[in-house]
C-alpha positions in Angstrom: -16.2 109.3 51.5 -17.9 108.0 48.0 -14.7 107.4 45.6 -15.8 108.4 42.3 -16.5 105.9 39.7 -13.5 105.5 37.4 -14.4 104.5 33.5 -12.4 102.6 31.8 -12.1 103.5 28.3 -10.6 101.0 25.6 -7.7 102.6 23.6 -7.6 101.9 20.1 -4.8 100.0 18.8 -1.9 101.7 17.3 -2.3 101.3 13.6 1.2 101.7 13.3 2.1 98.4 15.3 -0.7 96.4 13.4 0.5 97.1 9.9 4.3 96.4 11.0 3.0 93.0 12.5 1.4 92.6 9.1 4.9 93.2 7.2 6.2 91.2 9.3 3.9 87.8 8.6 4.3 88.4 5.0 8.3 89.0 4.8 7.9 85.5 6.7 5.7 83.8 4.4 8.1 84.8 1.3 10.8 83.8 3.0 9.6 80.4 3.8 7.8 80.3 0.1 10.9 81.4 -1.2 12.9 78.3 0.3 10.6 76.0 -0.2 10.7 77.0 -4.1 13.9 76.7 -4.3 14.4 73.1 -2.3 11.6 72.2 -4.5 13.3 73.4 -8.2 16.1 70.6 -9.1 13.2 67.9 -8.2 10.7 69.5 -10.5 13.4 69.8 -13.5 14.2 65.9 -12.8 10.5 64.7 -13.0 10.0 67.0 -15.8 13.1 66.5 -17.7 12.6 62.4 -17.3 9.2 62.6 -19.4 11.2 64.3 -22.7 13.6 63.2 -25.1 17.3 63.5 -24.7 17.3 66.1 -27.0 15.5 68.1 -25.7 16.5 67.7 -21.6 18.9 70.5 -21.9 17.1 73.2 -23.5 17.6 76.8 -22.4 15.9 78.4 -20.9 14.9 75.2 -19.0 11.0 73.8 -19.6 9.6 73.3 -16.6 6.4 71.9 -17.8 6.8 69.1 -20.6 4.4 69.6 -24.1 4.8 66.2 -25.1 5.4 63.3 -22.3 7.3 60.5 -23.1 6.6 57.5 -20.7 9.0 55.0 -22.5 11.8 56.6 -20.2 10.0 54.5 -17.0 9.8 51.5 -19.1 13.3 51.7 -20.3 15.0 51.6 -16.3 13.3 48.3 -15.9 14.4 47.0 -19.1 18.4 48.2 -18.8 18.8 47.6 -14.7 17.1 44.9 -12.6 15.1 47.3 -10.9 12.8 45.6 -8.8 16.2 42.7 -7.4 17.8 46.0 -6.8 15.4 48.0 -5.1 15.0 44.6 -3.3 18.6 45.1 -2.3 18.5 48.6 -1.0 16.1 47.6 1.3 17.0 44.2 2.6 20.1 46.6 3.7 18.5 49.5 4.9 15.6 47.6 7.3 18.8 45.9 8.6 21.1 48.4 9.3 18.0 50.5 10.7 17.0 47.8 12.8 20.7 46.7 13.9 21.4 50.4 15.1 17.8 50.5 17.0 19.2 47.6 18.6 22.7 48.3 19.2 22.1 52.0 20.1 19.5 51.4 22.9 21.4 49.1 24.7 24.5 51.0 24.4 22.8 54.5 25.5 20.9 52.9 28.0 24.2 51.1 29.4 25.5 54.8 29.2 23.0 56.9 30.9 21.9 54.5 33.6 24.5 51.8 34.8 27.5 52.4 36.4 30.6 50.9 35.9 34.5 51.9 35.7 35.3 53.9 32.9 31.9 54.7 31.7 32.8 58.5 30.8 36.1 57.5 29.2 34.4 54.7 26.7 31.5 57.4 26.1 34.0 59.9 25.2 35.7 57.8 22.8 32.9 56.8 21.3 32.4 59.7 20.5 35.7 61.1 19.3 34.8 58.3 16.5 32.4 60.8 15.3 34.9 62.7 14.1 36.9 60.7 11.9 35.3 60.3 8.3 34.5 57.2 6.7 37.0 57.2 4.0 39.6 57.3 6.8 38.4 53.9 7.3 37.1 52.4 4.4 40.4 50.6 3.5 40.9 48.6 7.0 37.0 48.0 6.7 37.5 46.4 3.9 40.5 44.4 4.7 38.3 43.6 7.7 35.4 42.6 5.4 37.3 40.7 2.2 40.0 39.0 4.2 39.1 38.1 7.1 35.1 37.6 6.9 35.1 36.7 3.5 31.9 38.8 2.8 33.2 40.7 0.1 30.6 41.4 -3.1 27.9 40.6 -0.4 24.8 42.0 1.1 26.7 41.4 4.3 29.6 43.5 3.3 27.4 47.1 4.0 25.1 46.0 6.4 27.6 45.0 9.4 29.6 47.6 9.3 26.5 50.1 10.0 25.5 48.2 12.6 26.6 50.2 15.5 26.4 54.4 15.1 27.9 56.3 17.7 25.5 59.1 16.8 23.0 56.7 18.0 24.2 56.2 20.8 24.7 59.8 22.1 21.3 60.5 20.9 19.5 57.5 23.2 21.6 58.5 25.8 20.4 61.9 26.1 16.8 60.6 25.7 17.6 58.2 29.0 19.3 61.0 30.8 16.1 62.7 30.6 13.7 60.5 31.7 13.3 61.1 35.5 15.3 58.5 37.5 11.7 57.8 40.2 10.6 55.1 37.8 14.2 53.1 37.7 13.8 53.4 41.9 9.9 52.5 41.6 10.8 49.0 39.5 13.4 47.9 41.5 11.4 48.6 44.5 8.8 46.3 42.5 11.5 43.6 42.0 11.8 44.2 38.4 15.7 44.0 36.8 17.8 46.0 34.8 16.3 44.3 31.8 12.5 44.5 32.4 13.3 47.9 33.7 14.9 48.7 30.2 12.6 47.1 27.8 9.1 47.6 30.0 9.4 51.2 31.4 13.1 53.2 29.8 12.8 51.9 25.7 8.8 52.7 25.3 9.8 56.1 27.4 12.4 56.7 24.3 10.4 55.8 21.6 10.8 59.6 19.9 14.5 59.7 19.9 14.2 55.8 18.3 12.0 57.7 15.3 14.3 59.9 15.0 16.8 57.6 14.7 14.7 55.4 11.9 14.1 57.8 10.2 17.6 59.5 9.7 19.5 55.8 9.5 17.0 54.9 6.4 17.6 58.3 4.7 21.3 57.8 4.9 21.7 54.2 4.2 19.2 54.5 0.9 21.1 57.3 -0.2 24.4 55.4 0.5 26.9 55.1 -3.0 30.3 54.8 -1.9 29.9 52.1 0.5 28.6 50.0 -2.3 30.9 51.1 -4.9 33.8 49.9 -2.7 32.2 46.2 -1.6 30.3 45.1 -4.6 30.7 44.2 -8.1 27.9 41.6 -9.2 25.1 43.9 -11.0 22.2 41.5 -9.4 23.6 42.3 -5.8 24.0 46.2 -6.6 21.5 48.4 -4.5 19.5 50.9 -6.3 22.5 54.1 -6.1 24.7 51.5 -7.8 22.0 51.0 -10.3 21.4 54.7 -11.2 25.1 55.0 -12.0 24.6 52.1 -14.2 21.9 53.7 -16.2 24.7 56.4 -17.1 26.4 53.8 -19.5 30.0 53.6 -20.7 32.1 57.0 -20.1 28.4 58.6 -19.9 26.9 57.7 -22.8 23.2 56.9 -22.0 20.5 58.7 -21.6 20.0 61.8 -19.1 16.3 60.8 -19.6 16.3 57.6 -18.9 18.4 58.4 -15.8 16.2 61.2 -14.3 13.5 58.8 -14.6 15.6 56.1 -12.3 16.3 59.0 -10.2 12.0 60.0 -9.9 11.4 56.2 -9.3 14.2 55.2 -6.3 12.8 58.3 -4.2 9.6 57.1 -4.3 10.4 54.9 -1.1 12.2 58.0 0.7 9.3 59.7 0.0 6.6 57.3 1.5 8.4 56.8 4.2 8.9 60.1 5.0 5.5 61.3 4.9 4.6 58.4 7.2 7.7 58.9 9.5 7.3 63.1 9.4 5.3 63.3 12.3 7.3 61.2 14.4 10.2 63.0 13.4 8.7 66.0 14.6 7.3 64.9 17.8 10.6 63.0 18.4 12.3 66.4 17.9 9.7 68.6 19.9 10.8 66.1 22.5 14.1 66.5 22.8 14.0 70.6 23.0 11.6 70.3 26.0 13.7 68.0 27.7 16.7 70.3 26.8 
């Protein structure tokens, strides 16, 4: 028996479903314009507030485009602060303390995730619970720790060993080693290879995301750093560049907003350079870690 030939006919699409998806993409877009507009505002009032005058940086409603620029505000920073020496400072400590807690947070997530050895979980969990305690719980015996019995007090020294070793590193390395499959440990040793070369040839290249990551979030937080400094430091030529900002203010406040701002515009410039060259391993190193979740 001939079947008889079934035509297929193509339905047209609900117009009703298209236009929702359409609404839909567009409430997005605003939303995400919307954020970004406002993340972006208090940056656009400081860059346009340090080209006026200090009379006219409060005006209201606020200018958001400055008539006449006035450059001298730039000049002034490097003629009230040593800019560049301080700049210099922030980051002779940053590099270190980001390249101490690469360092120190590799070993010690590796040591977590892959060796065993009595009282692994307990150390781990303490570790952490350290997360949990804020720094100015600690600042005073830090600093008894740092002024008596180091002797490292006004020093570069002073913030960048105590930032040396992050506990938040070292949970997130030890996740990034948890997840990297455990065949190429059991293929090395096979090979003859240690625990070091297994560590440094096959496990720390493997990790390399959560170590951006880790760069990347250690610099932002160590440039931005004031109170450290304002507890360990008191020579202005050894003052990073948060210290020097606050000097800019003058006695009880009395300089000028201008001049500030335009301190402000000129020690983000680093964050900002190295975020745009850091961004997309930040992403990547991110990306990462929510597939291997």
């Amino acid at each position: 028996v001939q079947q008889p030939a079934t035509t297929t006919s193509t339905m047209p699409r609900n117009p009703r479903g298209r236009y929702t998806m359409r609404i839909g993409r567009w409430l997005t877009l605003l939303f995400i314009v919307s954020i970004a507009f406002l993340t972006l505002m208090p940056f656009v009032w400081v860059v346009a507030t340090s080209l006026r005058t200090p009379a006219e940086s409060f005006s209201v409603p606020p200018e958001w485009i400055p008539t006449d620029m006035d450059f001298s505000n730039y000049t002034r920073v490097f003629e009230e602060i040593p800019f560049w020496r301080q700049i210099g400072n922030s980051f002779f400590i940053t590099l270190s303390v980001v390249f101490g807690q690469l360092i120190t947070a590799s070993l010690a997530g590796y040591a977590f995730a892959r060796l065993r050895f009595p009282g692994r979980n307990i150390l781990f969990w303490i570790v952490l619970a350290t997360l949990m305690i804020p720094g100015q719980a600690t600042i005073i015996p830090v600093f008894i720790l740092i002024s008596r019995v180091l002797h490292l007090n006004d020093t570069l020294g002073a913030l960048i060993l105590p930032g040396l070793a992050t506990a938040f590193g070292t949970f997130l390395l030890r996740q990034y080693f948890l997840g990297i499959p455990d065949e190429f440990e059991e293929a090395a040793l096979v090979e003859g290879a240690n625990q070091w070369q297994i560590f440094t040839k096959i496990y720390l290249p493997l990790a390399s995301p959560g170590l951006a990551i880790l760069a990347v979030l250690t610099f932002n937080a160590k440039w931005n750093d004031y109170f450290s400094p304002l507890i360990f430091m008191n020579t202005k030529e050894l003052f990073p560049i948060t210290l020097g900002i606050v000097d800019l203010q003058g006695y009880m406040g009395t300089g000028s907003i201008s001049i500030v701002l335009a301190g402000i515009v000129l020690s983000t410039i680093p964050v900002i350079i190295i975020y745009i060259f850091g961004q997309r391993y930040l992403v990547e190193g991110l990306m990462a870690g929510a597939l291997k979740g």
